[in-house]
ZALUM-215477 format. One line per field, with one value per residue (C-alpha): x, y negated, z; residue in one letter. Coordinates in steps of 0.02 Angstrom, whole numbers, always signed. Example, Ala and Ser with C-alpha at 12.3 -4.5 7.8 and 13.67 -1.06 7.14 Angstrom:
REM residues 2
xx +615,+684 .
yy +225,+53 .
zz +390,+357 .
nukol A,S .
END
This chain:
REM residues 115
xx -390,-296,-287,-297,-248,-314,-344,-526,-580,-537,-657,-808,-695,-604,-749,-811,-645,-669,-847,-805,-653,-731,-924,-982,-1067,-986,-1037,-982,-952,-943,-852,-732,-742,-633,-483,-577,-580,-688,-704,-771,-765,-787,-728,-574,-512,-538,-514,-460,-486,-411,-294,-106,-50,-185,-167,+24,-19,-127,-6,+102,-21,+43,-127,-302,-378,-557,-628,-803,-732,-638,-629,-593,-456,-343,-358,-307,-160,-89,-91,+22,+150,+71,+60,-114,-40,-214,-357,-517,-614,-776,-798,-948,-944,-833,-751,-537,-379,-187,-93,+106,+137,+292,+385,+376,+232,+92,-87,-251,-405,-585,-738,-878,-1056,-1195,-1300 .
yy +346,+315,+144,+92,-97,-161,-336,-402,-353,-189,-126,-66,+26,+95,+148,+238,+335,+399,+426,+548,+623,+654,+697,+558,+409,+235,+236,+47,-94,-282,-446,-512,-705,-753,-666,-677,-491,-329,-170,-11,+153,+335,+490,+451,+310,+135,+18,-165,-281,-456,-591,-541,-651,-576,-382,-431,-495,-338,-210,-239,-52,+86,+191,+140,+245,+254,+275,+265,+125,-16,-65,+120,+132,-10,+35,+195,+167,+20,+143,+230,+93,+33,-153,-233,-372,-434,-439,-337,-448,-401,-410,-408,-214,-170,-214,-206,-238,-195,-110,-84,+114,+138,+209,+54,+98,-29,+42,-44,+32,+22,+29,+39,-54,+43,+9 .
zz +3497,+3330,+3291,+3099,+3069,+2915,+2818,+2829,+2649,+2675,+2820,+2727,+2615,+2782,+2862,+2711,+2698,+2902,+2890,+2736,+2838,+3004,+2931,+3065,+3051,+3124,+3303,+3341,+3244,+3314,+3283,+3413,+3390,+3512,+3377,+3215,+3255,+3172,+3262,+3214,+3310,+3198,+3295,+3366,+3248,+3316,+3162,+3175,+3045,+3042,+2986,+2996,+3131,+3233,+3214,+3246,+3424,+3460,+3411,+3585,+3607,+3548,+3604,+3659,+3771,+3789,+3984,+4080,+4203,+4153,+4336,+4412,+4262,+4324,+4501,+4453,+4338,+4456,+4600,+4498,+4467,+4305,+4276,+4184,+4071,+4051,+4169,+4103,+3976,+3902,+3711,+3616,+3630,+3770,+3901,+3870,+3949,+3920,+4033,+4031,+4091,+4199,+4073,+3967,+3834,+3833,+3797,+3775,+3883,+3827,+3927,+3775,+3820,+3823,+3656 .
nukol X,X,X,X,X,X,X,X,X,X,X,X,X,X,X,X,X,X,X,X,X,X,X,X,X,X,X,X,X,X,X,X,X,X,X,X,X,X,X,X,X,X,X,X,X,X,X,X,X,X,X,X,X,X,X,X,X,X,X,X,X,X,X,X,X,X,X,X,X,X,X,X,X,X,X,X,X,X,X,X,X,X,X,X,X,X,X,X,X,X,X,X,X,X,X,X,X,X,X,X,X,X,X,X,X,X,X,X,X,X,X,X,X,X,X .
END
């Protein structure tokens, strides 16, 4: 997924601008307390709306990859020599984690609840 990091006041706006682009409706929007966090999912843009300080700490990911298993994904990928910087956590929407490749690039994996 792309990842578009924006300021708070600009989501609706945001989300207007992707639903025009892509002809597709928002399929996911939540708040992540926890980070004073809002996501929203259209096509294959994940947006992220917050404070500064807090899209700064997220953006250790330079991709977020979307996958059916959370649990099946880091077995996977650390059978392969990748390291998970954080454990799986669930969010209001999905489950996440961040994983450092073994070539250095750090992604973010997503395992979206059913609705």
């Amino acid at each position: 997924m792309v990842r578009v990091d924006i300021e708070t006041s600009e989501m609706n706006k945001t989300i207007q601008f992707y639903e025009e682009l892509y002809q597709e409706k928002c399929k996911a929007r939540f708040h992540y307390d926890d980070l004073n966090l809002e996501l929203a999912m259209i096509s294959h843009v994940l947006i992220m709306a917050g404070d500064t300080e807090t899209r700064k700490e997220l953006a250790i990911a330079s991709a977020t990859f979307v996958v059916d298993s959370i649990q099946e994904a880091k077995n996977f990928l650390e059978e392969r020599g990748a390291v998970c910087l954080t454990e799986p956590r669930q969010t209001p929407g999905s489950w996440i984690m961040f994983v450092k490749h073994p070539d250095g690039s750090i992604a973010e994996y997503v395992q979206p609840l059913p609705h």
